[in-house]
C-alpha positions as a Markdown table, in Angstrom:
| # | Residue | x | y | z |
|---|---|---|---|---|
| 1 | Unk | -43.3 | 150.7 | 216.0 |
| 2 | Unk | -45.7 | 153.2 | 214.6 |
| 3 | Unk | -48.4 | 152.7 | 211.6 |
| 4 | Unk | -46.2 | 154.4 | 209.3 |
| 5 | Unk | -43.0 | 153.1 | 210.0 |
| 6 | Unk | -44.4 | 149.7 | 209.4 |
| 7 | Unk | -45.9 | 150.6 | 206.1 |
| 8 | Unk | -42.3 | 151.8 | 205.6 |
| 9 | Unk | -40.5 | 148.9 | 205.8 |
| 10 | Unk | -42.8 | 146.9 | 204.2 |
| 11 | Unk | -42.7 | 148.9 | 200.6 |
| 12 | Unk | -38.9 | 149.1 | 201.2 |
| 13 | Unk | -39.5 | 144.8 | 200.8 |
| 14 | Unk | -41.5 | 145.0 | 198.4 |
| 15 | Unk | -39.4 | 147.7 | 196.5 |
| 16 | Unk | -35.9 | 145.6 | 196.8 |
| 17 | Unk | -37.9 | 142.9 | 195.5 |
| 18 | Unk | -39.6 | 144.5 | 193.1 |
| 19 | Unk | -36.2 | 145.6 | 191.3 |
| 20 | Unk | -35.5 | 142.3 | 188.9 |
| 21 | Unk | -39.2 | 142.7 | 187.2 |
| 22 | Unk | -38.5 | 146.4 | 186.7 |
| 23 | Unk | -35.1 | 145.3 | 185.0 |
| 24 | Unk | -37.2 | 141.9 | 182.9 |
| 25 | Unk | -40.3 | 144.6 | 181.9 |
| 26 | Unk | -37.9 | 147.2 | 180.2 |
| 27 | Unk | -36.2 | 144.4 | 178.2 |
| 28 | Unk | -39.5 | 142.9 | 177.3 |
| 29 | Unk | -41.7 | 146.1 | 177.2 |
| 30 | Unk | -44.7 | 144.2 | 178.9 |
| 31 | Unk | -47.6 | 146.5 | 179.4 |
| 32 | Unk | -48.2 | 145.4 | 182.8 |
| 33 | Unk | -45.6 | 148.2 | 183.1 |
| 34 | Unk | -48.6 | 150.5 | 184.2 |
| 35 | Unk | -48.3 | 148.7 | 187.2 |
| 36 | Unk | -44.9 | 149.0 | 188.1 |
| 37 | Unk | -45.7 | 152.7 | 187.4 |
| 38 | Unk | -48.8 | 152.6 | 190.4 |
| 39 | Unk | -46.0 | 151.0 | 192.6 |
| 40 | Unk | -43.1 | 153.9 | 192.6 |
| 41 | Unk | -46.9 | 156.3 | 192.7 |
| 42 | Unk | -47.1 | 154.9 | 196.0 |
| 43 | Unk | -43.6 | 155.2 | 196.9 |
| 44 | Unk | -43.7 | 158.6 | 196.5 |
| 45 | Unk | -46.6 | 159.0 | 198.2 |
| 46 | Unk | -45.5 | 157.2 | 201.5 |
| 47 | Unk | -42.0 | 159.3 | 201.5 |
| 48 | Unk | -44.4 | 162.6 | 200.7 |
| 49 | Unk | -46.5 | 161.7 | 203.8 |
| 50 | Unk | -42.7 | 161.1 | 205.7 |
| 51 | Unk | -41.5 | 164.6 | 204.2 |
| 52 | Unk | -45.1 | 166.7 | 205.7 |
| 53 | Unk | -44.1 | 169.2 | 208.3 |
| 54 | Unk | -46.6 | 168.4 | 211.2 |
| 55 | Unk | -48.2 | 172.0 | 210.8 |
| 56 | Unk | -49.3 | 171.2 | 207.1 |
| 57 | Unk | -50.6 | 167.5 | 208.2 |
| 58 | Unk | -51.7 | 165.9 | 211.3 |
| 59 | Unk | -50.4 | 162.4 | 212.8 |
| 60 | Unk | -53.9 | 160.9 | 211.6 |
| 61 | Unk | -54.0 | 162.7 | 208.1 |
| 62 | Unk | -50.2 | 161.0 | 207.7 |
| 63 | Unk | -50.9 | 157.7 | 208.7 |
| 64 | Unk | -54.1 | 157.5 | 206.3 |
| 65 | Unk | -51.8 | 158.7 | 203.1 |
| 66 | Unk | -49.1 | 156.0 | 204.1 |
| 67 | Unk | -52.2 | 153.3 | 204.4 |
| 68 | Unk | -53.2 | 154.3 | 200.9 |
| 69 | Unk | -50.0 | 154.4 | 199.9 |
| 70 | Unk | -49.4 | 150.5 | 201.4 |
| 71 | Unk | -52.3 | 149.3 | 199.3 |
| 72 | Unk | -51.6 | 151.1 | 196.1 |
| 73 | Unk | -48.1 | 149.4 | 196.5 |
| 74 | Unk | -49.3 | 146.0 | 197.9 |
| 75 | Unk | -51.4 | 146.1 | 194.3 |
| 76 | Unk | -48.7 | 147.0 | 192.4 |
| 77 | Unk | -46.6 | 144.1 | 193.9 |
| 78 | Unk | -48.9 | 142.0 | 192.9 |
| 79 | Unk | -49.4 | 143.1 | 189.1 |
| 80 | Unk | -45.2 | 143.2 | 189.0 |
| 81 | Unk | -45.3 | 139.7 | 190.3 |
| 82 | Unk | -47.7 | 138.3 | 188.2 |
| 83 | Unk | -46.1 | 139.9 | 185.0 |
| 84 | Unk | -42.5 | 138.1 | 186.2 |
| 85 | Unk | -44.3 | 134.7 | 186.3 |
| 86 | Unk | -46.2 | 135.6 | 182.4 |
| 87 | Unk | -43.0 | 136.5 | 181.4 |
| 88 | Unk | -41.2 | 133.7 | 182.3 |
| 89 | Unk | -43.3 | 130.9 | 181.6 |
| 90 | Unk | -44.9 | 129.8 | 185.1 |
């Protein structure tokens, strides 16, 4: 399994789990939102970096805009998380 097919899968994790703080923050209206916003920011830019012809973007230049990608989401995870626990109580 290649670099970016790894990041792949793991924002796809983080994503699905992700999903029940999105639902809790627009009920709520918690401003850690901002950080649920940097999360699907690095969704899109991992599927952009999928999406590049190889002519545009080399293997290399791919593979460094899914890593940046996997931390801006890894970040966001962790903001989305952290908000989840605030708003309920832990």
């Amino acid at each position: 399994m290649d670099l970016f097919t790894s990041w792949l899968i793991i924002t796809a994790i983080v994503f699905s789990l992700s999903l029940f703080g999105i639902v809790v923050l627009v009920k709520i209206g918690h401003p850690g939102f901002l950080m649920f916003f940097g999360f699907w920011l690095a969704i899109l830019l991992i599927l952009g970096a999928y999406f590049l012809p190889p002519e545009i973007a080399s293997q290399d230049t791919r593979e460094g805009i899914c890593a940046i990608g996997g931390v801006l989401a890894f970040f966001g995870a962790i903001g989305s998380f952290s908000v989840i626990a605030d708003t309920l109580g832990f």
